[in-house]
MARPAGU-200754 format. One record per atom (N, C-alpha, C): residue in three letters; z, y, x. Coordinates in steps of 0.001 Angstrom, whole numbers, plus 500000, padded with zeros to 6 digits. Last residue first. Layout:
// MARPAGU-200754
ALAZYX...
//
This chain:
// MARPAGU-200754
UNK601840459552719168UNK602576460411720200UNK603488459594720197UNK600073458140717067UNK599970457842718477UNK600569458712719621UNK599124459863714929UNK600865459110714438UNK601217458347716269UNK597249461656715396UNK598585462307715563UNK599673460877715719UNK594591459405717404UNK596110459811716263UNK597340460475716167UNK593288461721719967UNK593903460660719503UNK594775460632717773UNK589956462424721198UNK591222462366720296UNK591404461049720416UNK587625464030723319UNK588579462471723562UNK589643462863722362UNK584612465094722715UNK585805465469722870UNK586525463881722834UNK582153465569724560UNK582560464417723928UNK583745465061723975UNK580484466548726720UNK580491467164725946UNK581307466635724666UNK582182465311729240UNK580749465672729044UNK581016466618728253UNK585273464433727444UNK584285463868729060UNK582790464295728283UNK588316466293726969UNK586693465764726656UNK586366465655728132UNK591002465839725573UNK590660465701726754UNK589198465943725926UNK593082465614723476UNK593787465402724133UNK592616465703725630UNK593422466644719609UNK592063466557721192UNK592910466816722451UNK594725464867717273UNK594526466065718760UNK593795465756719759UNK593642464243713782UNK593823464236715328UNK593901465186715892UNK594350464035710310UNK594606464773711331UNK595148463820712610UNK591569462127708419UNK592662462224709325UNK592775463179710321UNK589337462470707009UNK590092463437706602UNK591672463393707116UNK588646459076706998UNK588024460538706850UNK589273461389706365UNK590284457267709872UNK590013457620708199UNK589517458734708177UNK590653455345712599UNK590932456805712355UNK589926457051710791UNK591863452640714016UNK591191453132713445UNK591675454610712353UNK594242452893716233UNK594140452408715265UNK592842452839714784UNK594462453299719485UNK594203451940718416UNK594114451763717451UNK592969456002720484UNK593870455379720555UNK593310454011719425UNK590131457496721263UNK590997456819722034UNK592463456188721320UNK587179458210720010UNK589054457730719563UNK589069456950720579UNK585297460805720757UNK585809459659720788UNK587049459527720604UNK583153462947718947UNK584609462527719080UNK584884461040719895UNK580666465909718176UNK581168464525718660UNK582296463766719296UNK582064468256716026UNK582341468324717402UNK581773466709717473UNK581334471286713594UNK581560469506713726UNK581311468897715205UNK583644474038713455UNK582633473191713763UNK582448471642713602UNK585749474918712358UNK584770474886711466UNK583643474150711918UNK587460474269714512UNK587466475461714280UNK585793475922713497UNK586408470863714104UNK587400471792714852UNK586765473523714524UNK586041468234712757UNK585677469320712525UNK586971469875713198UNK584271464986714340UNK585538465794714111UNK585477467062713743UNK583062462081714324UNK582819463167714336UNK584046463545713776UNK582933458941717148UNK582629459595715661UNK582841461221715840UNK582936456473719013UNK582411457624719088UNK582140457685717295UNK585663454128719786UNK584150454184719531UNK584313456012719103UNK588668453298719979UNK587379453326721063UNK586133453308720991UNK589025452127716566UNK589467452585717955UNK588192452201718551UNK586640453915714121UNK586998452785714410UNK587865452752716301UNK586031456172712413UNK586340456285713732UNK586699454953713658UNK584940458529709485UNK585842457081709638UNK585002456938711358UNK584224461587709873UNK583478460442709472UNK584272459435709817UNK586313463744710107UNK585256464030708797UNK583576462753709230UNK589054464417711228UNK588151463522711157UNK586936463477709577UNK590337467227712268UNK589911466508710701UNK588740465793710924UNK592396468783714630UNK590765468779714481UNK591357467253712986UNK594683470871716806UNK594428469558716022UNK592696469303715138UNK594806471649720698UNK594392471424719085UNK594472470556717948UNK594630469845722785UNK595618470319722109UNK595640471056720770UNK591256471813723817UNK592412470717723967UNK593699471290723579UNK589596473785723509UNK589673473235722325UNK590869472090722367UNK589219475310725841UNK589817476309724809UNK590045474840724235UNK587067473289726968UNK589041473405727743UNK589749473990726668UNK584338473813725582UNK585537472764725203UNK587194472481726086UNK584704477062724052UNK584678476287725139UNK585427474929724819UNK585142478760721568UNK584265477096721707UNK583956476269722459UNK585929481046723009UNK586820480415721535UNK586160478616721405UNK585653482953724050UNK585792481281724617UNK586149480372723954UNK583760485640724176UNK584418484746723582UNK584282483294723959UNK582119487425726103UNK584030488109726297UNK584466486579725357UNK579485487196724957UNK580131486567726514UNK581696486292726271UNK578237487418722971UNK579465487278722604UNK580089486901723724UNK575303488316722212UNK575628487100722959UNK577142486390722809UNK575930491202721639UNK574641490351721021UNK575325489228721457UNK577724492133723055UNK578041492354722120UNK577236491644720956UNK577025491821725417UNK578403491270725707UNK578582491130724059UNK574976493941725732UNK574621492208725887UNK575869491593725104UNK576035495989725601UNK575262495818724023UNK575168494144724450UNK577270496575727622UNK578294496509726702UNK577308495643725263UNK575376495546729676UNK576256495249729950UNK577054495051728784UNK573838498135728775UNK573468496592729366UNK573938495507729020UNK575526500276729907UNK574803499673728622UNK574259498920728393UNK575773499705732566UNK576548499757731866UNK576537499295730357UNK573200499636733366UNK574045498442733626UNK574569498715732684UNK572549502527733166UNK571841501552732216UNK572486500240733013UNK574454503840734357UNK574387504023733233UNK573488502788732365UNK573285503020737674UNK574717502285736544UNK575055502392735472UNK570632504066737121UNK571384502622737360UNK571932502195736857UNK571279506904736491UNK570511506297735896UNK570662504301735847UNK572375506959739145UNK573578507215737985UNK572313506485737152UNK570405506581741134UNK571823505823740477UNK572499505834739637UNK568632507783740848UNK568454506821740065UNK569459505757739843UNK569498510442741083UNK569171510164739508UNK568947508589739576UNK569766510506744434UNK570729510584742681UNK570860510600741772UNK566982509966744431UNK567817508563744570UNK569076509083744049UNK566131512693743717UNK566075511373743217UNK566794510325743561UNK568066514130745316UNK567904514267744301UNK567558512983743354UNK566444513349747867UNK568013513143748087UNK568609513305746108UNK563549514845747655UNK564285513033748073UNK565327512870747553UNK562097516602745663UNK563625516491746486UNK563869515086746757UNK560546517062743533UNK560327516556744622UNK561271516254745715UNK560735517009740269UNK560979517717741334UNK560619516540742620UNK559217516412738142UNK559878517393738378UNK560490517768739123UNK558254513702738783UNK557201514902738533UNK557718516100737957UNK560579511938739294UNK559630512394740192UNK558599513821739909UNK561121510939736861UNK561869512581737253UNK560728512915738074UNK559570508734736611UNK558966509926735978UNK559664511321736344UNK560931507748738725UNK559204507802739153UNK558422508762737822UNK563300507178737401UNK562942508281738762UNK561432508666738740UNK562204505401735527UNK563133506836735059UNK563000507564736447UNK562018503563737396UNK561206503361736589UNK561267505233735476UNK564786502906738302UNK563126503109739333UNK562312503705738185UNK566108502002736197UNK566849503303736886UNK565243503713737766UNK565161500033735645UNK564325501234734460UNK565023502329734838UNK565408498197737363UNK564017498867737269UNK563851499858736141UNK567880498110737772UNK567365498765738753UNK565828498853738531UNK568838496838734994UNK568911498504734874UNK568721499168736478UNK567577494574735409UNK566182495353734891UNK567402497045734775UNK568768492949737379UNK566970493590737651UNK566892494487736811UNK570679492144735763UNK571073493210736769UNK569798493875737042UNK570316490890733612UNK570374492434733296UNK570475493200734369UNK569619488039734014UNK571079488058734108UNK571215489901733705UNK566966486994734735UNK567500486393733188UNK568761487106733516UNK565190485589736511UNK566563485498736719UNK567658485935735580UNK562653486359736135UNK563320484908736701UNK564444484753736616UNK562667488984735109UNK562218487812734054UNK562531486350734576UNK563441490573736851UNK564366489651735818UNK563839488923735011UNK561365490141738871UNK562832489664739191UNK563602489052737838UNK560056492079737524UNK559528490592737938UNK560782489803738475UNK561669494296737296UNK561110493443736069UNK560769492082736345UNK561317494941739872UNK562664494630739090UNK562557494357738162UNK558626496329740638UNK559473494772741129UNK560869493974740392UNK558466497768738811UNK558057496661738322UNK558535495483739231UNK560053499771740275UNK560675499637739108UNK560046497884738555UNK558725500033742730UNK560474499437742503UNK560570498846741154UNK556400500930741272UNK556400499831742391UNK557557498957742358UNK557616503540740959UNK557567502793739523UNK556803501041740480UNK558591504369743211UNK559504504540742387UNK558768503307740924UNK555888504642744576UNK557131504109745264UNK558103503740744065UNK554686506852742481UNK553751505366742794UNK555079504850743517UNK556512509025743436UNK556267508577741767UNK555450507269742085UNK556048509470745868UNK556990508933745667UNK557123508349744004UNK552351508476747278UNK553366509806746482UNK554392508969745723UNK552268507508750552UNK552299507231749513UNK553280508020748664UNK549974509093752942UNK551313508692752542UNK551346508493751020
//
């Protein structure tokens, strides 16, 4: 029979190999919860014991996971989604001729733009981003309401 410390760190590397495909934190706080048993393992021997260390061990390391990712990456912010960015106003920061593709600075960023309305659009004209297709935000001339 196979000794439960070899079972436990088995788990644990399966859950590494997992997250390296899948990239998301859930694999790896079930392999370093496996991976933390298979060393309790050599203090006690109790079945029922371990698989209660390796849950809490689990969800403790999700958890933390979870808060330090959210905190490197910035998940919780939508601030740059382009839906967040409609209705806004944004500063043409390259001359726009109607219905052609230029550039817009929105919340410090520089965004690719199409003008939708008729007039030709000047550096340092205030537009509203009324829509984006793709990644393209759609403005128009404020004076075009």
């Amino acid at each position: 029979m196979i000794e439960t410390w070899i079972l436990w760190m088995i788990i644990g590397i399966i859950g590494v190999i997992f997250e390296i495909f899948h990239c998301k934190f859930y694999f790896f706080s079930i392999a370093s919860g496996a991976i933390l048993t298979g060393l309790f393992s050599f203090i006690t021997n109790n079945i029922p014991i371990q698989i209660v260390f390796f849950i809490l061990i689990s969800l403790l390391s999700y958890i933390l996971i979870k808060n330090i990712s959210h905190k490197i990456f910035d998940f919780k912010s939508n601030h740059n989604t382009l839906s967040s960015l409609v209705g806004l106003s944004a500063r043409v920061v390259r001359k726009m001729q109607p219905y052609k593709k230029g550039y817009v600075m929105v919340k410090g960023k520089e965004w690719l733009a199409f003008n939708n309305s008729m007039s030709e659009l000047s550096l340092d004209s205030q537009v509203t981003i009324t829509g984006f297709q793709g990644n393209i935000l759609i403005v128009n001339s404020k004076e075009d309401k």
